[in-house]
C-alpha positions as CSV (number, residue, x, y, z in Angstrom):
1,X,9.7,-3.5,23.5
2,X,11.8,-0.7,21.8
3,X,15.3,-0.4,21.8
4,X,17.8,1.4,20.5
5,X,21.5,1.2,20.0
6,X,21.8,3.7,22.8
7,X,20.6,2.8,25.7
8,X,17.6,5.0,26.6
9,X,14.6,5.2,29.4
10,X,10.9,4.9,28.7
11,X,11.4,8.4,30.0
12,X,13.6,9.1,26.9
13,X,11.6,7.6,24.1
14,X,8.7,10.1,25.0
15,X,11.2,13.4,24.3
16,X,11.0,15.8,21.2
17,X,14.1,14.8,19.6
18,X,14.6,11.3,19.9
19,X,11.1,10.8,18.4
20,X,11.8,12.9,15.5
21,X,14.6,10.5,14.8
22,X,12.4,7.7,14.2
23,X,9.9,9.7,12.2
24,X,9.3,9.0,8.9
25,X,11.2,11.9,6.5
26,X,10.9,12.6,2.8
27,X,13.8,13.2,0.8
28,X,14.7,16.2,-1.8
29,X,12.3,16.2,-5.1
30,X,13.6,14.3,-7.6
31,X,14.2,16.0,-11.2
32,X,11.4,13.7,-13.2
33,X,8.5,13.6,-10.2
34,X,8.5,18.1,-10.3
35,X,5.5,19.8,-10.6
36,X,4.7,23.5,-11.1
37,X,4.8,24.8,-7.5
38,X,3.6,28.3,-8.4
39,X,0.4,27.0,-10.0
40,X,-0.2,24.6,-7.4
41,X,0.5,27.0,-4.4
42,X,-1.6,29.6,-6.0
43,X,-4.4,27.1,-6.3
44,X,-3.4,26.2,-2.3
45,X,-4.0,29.7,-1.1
46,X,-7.3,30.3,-3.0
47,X,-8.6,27.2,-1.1
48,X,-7.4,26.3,1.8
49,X,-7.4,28.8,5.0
50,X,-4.3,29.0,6.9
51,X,-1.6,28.6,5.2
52,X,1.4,31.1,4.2
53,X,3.8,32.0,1.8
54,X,5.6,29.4,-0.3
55,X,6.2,26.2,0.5
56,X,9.4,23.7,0.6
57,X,8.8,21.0,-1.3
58,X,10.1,17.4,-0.5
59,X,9.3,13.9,-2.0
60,X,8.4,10.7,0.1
61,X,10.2,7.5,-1.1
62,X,8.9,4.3,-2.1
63,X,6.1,5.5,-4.0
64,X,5.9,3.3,-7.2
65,X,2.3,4.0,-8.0
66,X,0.6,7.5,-6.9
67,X,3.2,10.3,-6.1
68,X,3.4,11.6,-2.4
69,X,5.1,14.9,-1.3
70,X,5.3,17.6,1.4
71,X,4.3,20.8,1.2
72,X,6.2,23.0,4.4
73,X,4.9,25.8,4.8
74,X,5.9,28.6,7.5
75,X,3.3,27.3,9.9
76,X,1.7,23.8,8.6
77,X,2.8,20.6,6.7
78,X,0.4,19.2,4.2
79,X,0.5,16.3,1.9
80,X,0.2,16.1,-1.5
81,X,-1.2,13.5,-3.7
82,X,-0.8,13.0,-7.1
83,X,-0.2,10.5,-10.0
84,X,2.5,9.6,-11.8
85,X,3.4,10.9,-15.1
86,X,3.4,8.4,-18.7
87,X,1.6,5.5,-19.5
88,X,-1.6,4.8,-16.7
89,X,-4.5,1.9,-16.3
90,X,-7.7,3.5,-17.9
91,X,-8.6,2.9,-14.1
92,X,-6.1,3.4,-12.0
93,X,-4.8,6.9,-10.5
94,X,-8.2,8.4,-10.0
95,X,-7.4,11.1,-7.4
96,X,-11.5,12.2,-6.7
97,X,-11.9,8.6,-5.9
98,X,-9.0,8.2,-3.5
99,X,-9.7,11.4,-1.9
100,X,-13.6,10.9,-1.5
101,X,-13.3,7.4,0.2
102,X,-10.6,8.8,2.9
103,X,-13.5,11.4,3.4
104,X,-16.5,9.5,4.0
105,X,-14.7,6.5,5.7
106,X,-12.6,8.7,8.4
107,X,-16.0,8.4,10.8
108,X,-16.2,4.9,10.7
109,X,-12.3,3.7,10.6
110,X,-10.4,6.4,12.4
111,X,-6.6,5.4,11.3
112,X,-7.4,7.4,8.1
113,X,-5.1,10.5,7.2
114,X,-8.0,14.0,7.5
115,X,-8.7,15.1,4.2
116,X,-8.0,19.0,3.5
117,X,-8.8,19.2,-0.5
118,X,-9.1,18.1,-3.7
119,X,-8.3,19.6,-7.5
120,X,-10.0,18.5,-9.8
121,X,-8.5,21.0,-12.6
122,X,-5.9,18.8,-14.7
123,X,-4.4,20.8,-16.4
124,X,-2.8,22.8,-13.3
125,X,-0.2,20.1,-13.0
126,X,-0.8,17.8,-15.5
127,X,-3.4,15.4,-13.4
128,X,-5.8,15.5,-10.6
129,X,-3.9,16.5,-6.7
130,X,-5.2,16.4,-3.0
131,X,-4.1,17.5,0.1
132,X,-4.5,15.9,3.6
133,X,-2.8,16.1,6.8
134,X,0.5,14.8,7.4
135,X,0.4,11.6,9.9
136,X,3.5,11.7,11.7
137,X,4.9,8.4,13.0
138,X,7.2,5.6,11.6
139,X,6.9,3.9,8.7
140,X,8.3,0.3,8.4
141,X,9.6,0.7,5.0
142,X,12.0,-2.2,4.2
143,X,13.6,-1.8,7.0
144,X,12.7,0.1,10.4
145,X,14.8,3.7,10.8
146,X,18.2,2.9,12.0
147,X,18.5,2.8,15.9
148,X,15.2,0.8,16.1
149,X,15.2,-3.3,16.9
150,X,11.8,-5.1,18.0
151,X,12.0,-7.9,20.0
152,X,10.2,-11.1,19.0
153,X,7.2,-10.4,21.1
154,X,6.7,-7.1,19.8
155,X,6.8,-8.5,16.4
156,X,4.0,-10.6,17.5
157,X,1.9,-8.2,18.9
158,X,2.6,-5.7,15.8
159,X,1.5,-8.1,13.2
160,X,-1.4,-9.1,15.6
161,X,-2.4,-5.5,15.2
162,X,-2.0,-5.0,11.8
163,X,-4.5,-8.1,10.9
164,X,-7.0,-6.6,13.4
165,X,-6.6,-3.6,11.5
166,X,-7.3,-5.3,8.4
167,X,-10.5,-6.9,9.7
168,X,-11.7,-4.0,11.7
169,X,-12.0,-2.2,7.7
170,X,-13.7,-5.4,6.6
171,X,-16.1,-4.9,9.6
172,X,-16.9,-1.5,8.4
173,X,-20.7,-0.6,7.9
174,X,-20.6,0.5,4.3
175,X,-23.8,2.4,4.3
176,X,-23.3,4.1,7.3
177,X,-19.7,5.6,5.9
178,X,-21.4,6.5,2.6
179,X,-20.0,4.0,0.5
180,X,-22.0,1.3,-0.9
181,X,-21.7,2.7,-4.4
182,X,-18.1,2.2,-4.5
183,X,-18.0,-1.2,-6.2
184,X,-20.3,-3.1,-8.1
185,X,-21.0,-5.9,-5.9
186,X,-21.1,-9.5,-6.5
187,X,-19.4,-10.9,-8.9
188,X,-15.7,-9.4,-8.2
189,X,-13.8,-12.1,-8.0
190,X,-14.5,-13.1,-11.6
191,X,-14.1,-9.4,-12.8
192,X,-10.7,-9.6,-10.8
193,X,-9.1,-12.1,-12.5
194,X,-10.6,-11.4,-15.7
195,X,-9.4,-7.9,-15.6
196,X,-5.7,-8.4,-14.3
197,X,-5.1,-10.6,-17.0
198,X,-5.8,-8.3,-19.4
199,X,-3.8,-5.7,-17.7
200,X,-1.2,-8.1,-17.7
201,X,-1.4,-8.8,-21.8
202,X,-1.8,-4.8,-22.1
203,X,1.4,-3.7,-20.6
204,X,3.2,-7.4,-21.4
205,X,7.2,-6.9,-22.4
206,X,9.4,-9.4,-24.3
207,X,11.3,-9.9,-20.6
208,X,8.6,-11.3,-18.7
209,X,6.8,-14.9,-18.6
210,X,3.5,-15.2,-20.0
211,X,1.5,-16.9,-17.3
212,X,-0.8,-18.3,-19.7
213,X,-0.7,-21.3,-17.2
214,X,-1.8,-19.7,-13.9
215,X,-4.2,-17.4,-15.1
216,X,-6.0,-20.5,-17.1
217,X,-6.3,-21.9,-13.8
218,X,-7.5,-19.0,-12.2
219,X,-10.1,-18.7,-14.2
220,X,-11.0,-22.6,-13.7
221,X,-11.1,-22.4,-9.9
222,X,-12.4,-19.0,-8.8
223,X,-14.9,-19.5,-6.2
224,X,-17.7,-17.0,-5.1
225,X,-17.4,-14.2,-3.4
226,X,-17.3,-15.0,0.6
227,X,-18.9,-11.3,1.0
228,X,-18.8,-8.2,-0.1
229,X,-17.4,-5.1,2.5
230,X,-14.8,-2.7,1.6
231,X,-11.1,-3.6,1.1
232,X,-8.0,-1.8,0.9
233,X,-6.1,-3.2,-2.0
234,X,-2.8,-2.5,-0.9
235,X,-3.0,-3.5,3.0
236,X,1.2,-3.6,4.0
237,X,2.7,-3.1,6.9
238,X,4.9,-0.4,5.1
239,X,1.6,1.3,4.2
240,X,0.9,1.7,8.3
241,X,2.4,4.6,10.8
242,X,3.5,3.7,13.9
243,X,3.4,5.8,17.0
244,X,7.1,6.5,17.3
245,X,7.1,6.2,21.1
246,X,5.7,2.9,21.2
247,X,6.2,1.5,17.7
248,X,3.8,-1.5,18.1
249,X,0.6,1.0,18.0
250,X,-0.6,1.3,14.5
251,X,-2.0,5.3,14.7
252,X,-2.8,5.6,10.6
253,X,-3.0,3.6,7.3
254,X,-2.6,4.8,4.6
255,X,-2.1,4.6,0.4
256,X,-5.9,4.1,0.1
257,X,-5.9,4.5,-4.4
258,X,-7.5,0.8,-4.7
259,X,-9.8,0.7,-2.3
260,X,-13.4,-1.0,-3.5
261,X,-15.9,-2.9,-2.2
262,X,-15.3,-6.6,-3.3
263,X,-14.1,-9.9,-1.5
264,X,-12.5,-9.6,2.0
265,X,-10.2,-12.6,1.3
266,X,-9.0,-11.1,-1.9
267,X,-7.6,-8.2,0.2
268,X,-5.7,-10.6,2.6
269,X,-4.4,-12.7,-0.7
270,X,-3.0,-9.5,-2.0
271,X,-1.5,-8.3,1.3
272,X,0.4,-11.5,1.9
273,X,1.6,-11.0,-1.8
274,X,4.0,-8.9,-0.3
275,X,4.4,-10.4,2.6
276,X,8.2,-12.0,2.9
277,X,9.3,-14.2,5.8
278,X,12.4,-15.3,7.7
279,X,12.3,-18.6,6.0
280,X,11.8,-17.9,2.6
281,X,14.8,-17.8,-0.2
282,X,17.1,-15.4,-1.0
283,X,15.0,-14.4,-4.2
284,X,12.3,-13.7,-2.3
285,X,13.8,-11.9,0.4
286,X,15.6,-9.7,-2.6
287,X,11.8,-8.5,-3.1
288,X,11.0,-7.5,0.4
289,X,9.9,-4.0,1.2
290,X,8.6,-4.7,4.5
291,X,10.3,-5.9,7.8
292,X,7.7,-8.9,7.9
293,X,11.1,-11.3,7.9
294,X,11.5,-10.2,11.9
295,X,11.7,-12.6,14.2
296,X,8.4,-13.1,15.8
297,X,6.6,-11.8,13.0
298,X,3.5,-14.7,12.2
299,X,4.2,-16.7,9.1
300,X,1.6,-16.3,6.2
301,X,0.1,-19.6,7.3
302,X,-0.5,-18.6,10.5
303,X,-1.7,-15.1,9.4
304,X,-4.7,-16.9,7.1
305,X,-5.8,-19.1,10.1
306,X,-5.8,-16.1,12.7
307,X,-7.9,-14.0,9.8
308,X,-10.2,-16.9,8.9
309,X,-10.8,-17.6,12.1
310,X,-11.5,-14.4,13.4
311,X,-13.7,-14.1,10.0
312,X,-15.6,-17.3,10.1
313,X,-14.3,-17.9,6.5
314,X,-13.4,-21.4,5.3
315,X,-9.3,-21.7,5.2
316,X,-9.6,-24.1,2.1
317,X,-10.4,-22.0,-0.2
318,X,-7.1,-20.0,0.3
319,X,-4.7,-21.4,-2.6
320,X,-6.8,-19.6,-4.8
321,X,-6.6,-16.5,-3.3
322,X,-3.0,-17.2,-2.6
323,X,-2.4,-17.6,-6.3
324,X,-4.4,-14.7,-7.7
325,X,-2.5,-12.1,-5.1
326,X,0.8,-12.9,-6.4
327,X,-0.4,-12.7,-10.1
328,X,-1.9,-9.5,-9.3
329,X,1.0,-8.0,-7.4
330,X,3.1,-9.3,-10.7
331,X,0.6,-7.4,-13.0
332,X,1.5,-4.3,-10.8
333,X,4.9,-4.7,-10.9
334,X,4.9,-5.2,-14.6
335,X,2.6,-1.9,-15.0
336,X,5.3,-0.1,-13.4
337,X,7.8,-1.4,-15.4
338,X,6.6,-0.8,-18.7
339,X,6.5,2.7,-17.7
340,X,10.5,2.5,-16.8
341,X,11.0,0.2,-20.4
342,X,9.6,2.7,-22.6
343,X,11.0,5.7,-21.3
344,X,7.9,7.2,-19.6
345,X,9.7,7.3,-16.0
346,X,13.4,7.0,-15.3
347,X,13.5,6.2,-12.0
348,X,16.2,3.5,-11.5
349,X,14.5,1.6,-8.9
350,X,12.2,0.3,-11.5
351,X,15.1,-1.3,-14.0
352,X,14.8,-4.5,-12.8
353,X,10.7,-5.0,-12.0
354,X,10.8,-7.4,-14.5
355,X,13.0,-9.6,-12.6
356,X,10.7,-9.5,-9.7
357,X,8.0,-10.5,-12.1
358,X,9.8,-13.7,-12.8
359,X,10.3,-14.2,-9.0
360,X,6.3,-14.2,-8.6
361,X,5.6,-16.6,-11.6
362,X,7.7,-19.3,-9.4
363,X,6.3,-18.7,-6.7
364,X,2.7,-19.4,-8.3
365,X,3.9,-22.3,-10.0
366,X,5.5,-23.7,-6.7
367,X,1.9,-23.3,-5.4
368,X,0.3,-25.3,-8.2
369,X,2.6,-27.9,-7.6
370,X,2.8,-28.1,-3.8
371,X,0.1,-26.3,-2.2
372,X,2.0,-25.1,-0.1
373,X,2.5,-21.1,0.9
């Protein structure tokens, strides 16, 4: 259950300000992430009904890829989506992409944010923008607010939820949502690993190992694709909101800029990338962003044999899918900081990425070596 370091009722959880407590805030804009407001808000009013005058403007944290803000106006909030300034992926940051997918797949998977609109015009702000409601809730960042504990069973039952989430979107009927031309079909697993090794090579700094080793093997043991349904790409449990008045309901997901149609267990090897436990090192834990180190929370083991399971998918293929996620999740990291090395972002949480780049090459090697996850 919930608890908080003041002892209050069921009754209590359910009032106006103690939930706003717990909600998920943004913070003031920060200096290098502006935008021109005026252009933006002109382009607002000219497209979307209801909304007046000129809006605050306030910056969501944690954002390391695509950019998230709020726009408060007098009587609405709306978010805005954009990406981030320097050096992008020839791929990456496509804003019509993100936008249209939320759209067409809100019938089918309802824990996606409603879409409101989309600019395509880049040189308003310097790069494609789109606004969608704003889901209220918690959001397990690194950490949950302060004033929030879950006990071990509520841990349980959250991370239960989350996986069910994760295989309710693999469930989806991609024709009926409008998306079977998202991805290119069979065959992603090799494209994956052929492509986030050259991403790797492409944004590669002096600082960082070369996992010539890992992606060599990669390449040696990719298997098949199990299927082929739409994934997420970034599936966390900071990337979920929580009702605040009964934190284990997951009410929205969100961060949706990679989704594709491809392998489901691809998906699950990138989510569990990120996914940090009680037991794990000190070097690890250094990496968390996530409160999946709870007590209660499922180890990844026990995550891949609930999802296979539940899947019908063979649980010996996992090292592979093990490995690639943490190579891919390293690639990422590294993206963002060559952005931060040469100058094209200076947001201090990126200065020492390439640290956690090191981190993830260990861990891979450990793998190799062991097994063992």
């Amino acid at each position: 259950m919930l608890s908080t370091k003041r002892k209050v009722t069921r009754k209590e959880i359910g009032k106006g300000d103690l939930v706003q407590d717990f909600v998920d805030k943004p913070k003031p804009l920060r200096d290098s992430d502006s935008f021109n407001l005026e252009a933006v808000n002109n382009w607002v009013l000219k497209n979307v009904s209801g909304l007046e005058g000129v809006p605050e403007v306030f910056q969501f944290p944690g954002g390391a890829s695509n950019l998230t803000y709020l726009l408060n106006y007098k009587n609405k909030e709306v978010i805005l989506r954009r990406p981030p300034p320097g050096h992008k992926a020839k791929s990456a940051h496509d804003m019509g992409r993100e936008y249209k997918v939320m759209k067409a797949l809100k019938n089918q998977y309802p824990y996606v944010p409603e879409m409101i609109a989309f600019c395509g015009d880049e040189e308003l702000i310097g790069g494609q923008f789109y606004l969608m409601e704003r889901m209220k809730g918690i959001i397990p960042r690194k950490n949950f607010p302060k004033g929030i504990t879950i006990d071990k069973e509520s841990a349980r039952k959250l991370c239960l939820s989350l996986i069910d989430k994760l295989i309710e979107l693999h469930k989806v009927d991609i024709n009926k949502a409008g998306l079977s031309d998202l991805g290119k079909g069979k065959g992603y697993v090799q494209r994956q690993v052929d492509g986030w090794t050259d991403r790797f090579e492409r944004s590669k700094t002096w600082n960082v190992p070369s996992f010539k080793k890992i992606t060599k093997w990669l390449k040696k043991n990719r298997p098949e694709d199990v299927s082929t349904c739409l994934i997420h790409n970034d599936f966390r449990l900071d990337n979920a909101v929580l009702d605040p008045t009964n934190p284990g309901k997951i009410i929205g997901i969100l961060d949706w800029e990679m989704a594709t149609l491809g392998d489901p267990l691809m998906d699950l090897g990138g989510a569990l990338a990120y996914w940090i436990e009680e037991r794990d090192d000190f070097a690890s834990k250094w990496m968390r962003r996530q409160p999946s180190n709870l007590q209660g929370m499922l180890t990844r083991n026990e995550i891949v044999d609930y999802y296979c399971e539940k899947m019908n998918f063979d649980r010996g293929l996992w090292p592979f899918y093990q490995i690639f996620g943490l190579f891919r999740l390293a690639v990422i990291i590294q993206q963002i900081y060559f952005r931060y090395y040469h100058g094209q972002t200076d947001n201090p949480v990126f200065k020492n990425f390439w640290f956690f780049v090191h981190l993830l090459s260990r861990r891979c090697h450990k793998i190799l070596k062991k097994g063992s996850i």
